[in-house]
N, C-alpha and C positions, 0 to 999 in steps of 0.2 A: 647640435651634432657632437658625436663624442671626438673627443681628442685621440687622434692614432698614432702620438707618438706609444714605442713599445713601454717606459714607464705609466704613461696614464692610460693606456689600455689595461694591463696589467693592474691598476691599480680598482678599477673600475669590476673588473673579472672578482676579484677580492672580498671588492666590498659585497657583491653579489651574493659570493659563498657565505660571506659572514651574516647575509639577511637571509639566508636558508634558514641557520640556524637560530636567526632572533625567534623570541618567544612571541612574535608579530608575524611569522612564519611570509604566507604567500605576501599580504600584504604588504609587509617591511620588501619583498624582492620586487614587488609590483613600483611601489613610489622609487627605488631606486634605479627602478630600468627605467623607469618614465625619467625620471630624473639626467640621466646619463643621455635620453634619449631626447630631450627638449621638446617631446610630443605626448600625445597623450593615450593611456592603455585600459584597455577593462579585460579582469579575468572574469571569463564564463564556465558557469558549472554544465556537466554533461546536458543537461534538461533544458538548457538556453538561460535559466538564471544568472544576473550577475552576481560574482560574488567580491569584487573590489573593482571599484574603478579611480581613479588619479588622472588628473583630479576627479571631483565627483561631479561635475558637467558632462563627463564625460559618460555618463549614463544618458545621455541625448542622443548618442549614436549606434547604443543597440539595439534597438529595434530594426535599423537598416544594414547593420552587420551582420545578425542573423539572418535575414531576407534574402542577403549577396552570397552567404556561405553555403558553397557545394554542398553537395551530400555525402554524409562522413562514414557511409557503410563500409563492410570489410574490402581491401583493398583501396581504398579512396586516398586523396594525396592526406601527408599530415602538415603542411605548409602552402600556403595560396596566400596571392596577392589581388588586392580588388581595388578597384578605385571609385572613391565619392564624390561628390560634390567637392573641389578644392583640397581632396586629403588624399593619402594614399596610407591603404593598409594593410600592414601582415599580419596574417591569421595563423598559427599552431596549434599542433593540438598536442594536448598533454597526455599521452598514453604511458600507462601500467599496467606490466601485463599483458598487452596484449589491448587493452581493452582505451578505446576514449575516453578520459575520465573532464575531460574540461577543454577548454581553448584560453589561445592568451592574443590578443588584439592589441596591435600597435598602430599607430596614425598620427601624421603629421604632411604639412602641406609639402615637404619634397620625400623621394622614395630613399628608401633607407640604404647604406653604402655597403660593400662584404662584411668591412669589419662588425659594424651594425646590426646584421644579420645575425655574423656569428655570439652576439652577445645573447640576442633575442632567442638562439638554440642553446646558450649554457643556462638562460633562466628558465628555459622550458624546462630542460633535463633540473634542473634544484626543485620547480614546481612538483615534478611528478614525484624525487625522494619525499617533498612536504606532505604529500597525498598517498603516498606507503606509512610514512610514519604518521601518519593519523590515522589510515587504516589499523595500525599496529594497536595504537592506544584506543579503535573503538573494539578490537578484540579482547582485550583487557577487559573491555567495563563489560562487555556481552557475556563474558565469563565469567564476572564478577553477578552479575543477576541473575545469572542460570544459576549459580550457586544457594543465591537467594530464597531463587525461586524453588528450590528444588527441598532448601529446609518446609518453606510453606507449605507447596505439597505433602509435605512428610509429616506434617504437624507439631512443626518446634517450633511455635509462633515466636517464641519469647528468645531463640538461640535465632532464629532469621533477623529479629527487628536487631538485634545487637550486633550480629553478624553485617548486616546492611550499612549500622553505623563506622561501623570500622571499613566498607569496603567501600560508603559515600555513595551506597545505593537506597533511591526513595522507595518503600512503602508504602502504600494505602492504610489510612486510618480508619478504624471505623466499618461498617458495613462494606461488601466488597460485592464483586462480580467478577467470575469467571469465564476464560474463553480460549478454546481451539479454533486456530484458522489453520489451515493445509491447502496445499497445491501442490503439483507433480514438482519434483525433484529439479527440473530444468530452470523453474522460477522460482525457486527458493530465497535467492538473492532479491529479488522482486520484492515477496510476501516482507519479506526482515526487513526490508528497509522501505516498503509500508507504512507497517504496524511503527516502528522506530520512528519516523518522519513525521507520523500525520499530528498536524496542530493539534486536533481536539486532544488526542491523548495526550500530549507533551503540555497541555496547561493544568492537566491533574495530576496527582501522584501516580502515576501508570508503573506495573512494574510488566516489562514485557520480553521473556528472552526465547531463543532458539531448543526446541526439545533434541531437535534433528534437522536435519534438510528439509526444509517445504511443510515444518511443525511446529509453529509459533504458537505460545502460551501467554496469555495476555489476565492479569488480575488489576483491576481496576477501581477505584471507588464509585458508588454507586452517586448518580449524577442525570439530571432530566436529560433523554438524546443518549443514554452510555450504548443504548445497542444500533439505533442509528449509526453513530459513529461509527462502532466497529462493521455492520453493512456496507458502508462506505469502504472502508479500507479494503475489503476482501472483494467488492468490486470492481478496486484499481490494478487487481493479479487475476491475468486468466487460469482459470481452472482451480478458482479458489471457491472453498464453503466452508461452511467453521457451526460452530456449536456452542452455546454461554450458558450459564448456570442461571436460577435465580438470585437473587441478593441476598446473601449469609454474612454470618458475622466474623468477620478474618478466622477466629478458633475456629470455626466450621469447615475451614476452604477446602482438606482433603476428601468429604465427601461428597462436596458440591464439585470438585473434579473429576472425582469417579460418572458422578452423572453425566458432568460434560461431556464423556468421552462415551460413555452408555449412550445418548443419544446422536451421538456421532454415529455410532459403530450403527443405530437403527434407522438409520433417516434414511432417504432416496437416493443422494449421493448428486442432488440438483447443483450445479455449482453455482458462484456469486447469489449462497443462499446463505441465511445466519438462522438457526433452530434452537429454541429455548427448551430447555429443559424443566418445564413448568410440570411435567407428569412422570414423573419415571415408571410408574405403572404402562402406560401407553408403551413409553420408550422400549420395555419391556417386550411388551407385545409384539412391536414393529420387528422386533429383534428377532424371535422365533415364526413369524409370517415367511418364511422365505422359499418355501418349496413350489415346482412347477406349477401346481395345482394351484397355490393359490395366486401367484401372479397371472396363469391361465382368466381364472375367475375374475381376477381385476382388472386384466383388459376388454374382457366380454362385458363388466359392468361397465365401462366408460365408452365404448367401440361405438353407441352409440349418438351419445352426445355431441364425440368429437365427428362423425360422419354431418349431424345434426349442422355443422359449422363449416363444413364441405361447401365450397361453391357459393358461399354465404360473404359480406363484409362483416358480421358478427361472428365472436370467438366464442359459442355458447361453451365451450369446456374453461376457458378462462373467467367466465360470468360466475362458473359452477362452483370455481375453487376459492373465488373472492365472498361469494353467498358461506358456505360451507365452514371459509374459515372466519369470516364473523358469526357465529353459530344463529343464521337464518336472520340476522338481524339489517333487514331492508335501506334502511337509513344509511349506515355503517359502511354496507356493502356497494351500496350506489358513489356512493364518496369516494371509496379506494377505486372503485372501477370509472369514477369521473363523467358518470352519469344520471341522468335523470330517475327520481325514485319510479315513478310509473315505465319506463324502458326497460328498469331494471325487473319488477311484475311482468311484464310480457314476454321478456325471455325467460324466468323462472316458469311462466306457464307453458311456452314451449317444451322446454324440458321436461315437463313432468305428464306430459301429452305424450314425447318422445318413451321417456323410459316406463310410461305408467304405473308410476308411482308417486304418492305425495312428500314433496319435499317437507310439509310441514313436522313429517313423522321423526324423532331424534335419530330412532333405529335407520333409519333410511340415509340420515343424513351422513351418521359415521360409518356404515358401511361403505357410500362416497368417496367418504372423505381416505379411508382406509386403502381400497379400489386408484385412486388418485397417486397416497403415499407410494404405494407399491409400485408403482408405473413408473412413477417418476416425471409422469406427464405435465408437471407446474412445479 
């Protein structure tokens, strides 16, 4: 328990402010509260992660400390007390802004005393300055890569890589890949810290920054899985869909982004969708398709299929789209749809009973597949 005479309080308050500022940040304030507190603490990141515990046993109790903790939506308390098995604990939360950025969990076998409390509210309040000023220095580096990135785009490969060195930002070596991810404005915050977060990029050179709100540009080295990957990330932001180049040679990258964004600008607009830009002639195409008429046309070509899957447990228009985009290739197509090659025959025969037409024919197929694009029905 801490000492409450006014000199060792005071002294304790102290060391606290001085572990804000260690370059050990949360950490150094977390071992010292525990410290001061003779019990033991874990701080948690927004997400339920921990991100320090003191001691480190003390990661054996959250899984039941998240379990026990209210629900932290707008309005909710930002301090609650729960009691475990033999322990009792204070929970806080470290808001910034407005916003929850973490909690700090204290426990020990008797409840903690005012003065106690008030300790546990001045480390909260140094947590959240720790979590501004990290904010501050990830703006710094965000701005430092949009810089980067923005030479690449521009085509000064050799004034970005020296640029990057001086600003201690990594570039991709070598063969690369390009990529637009976007989502509406409201999850902007979302998409950036995403793309920024996720493992697979952060173990390759990824260079990945903000164009605008909700308009992440991501240049990558080319790597088995690199468009999985980014699939995955734009699938953890709703109202996310994004666009990637093929794989160019870094000197290439500013017209392997004009494409990106060429087929951005043509695709359906399907979201938690990733479009390669494998044809820019297509891209093209898609791009000037856009009048009544022909979306007219492309609902009437498909109107029946998907009537076809009406009243049915089969999705014959989802059969159509997975046949179509392995170009009629049975095997291929049975696989991604997780069925059997002959079921996958029976319902191609359906369909082509339905629209009286043979799918075998190329013309028929990309008409389809074009009729599909347009709709935006897959």
């Amino acid at each position: 328990m801490v000492d409450t005479t006014p000199g060792a309080f005071a002294r304790v308050q102290r060391d606290l402010v001085r572990s804000a500022v260690n370059s050990a940040g949360a950490r150094s304030i977390a071992e010292r509260l525990a410290a001061a507190l003779g019990g033991w603490l874990l701080l948690i990141d927004a997400d339920g992660s921990p991100r320090a515990a003191v001691p480190e046993s003390a990661r054996a109790y959250l899984a039941r400390v998240l379990a026990e903790m209210p629900d932290r939506g707008p309005g909710g308390p930002t301090a609650v007390a729960i009691s475990l098995p033999v322990e009792s604990v204070s929970i806080r939360s470290v808001i910034v802004s407005g916003k929850v950025r973490g909690h700090l969990a204290v426990g020990r076998a008797t409840a903690l005393t005012p003065d106690e409390n008030l300790l546990v509210e001045t480390a909260t309040h140094l947590l959240a300055e720790d979590v501004r000023r990290t904010d501050a220095l990830h703006r710094v580096a965000r701005s430092s890569r949009l810089a980067v990135l923005n030479l690449l785009l521009a085509g000064h490969d050799q004034l970005a890589t020296s640029t990057a060195e001086a600003l201690g930002v990594t570039v991709p070596d070598g063969d690369v890949r390009a990529a637009m991810l976007v989502t509406l404005p409201e999850h902007a915050a979302d998409l950036l810290e995403a793309a920024e977060s996720d493992r697979a990029l952060r173990r390759i050179d990824t260079l990945c920054a903000e164009l605008s709100p909700g308009r992440v540009a991501v240049v990558l080295p080319t790597a088995e899985g690199d468009l999985r990957t980014l699939e995955a990330v734009l699938r953890r932001v709703p109202h996310c869909r994004g666009s990637a180049s093929e794989v160019v040679p870094l000197a290439e990258l500013p017209g392997a982004w004009g494409r990106v964004q060429d087929v951005f600008h043509a695709s359906s607009g399907r979201t938690r969708h990733l479009v390669v830009a494998r044809d820019v002639v297509e891209a093209g195409l898609l791009r000037h398709l856009t009048g009544d008429d022909v979306v007219a046309w492309s609902q009437s070509a498909i109107a029946p299929i998907v009537a076809l899957g009406e009243g049915s447990r089969v999705d014959f228009a989802k059969t159509l789209v997975a046949y179509l985009s392995n170009n009629g290739q049975a095997d291929a197509s049975a696989k991604q749809l997780g069925i059997h090659r002959h079921t996958l025959r029976y319902r191609i025969n359906r369909i082509e009973e339905t629209i009286r037409r043979e799918l075998d024919d190329p013309t028929v197929r990309a008409e389809l597949w074009l009729a599909f694009q347009m709709t935006g029905h897959y």
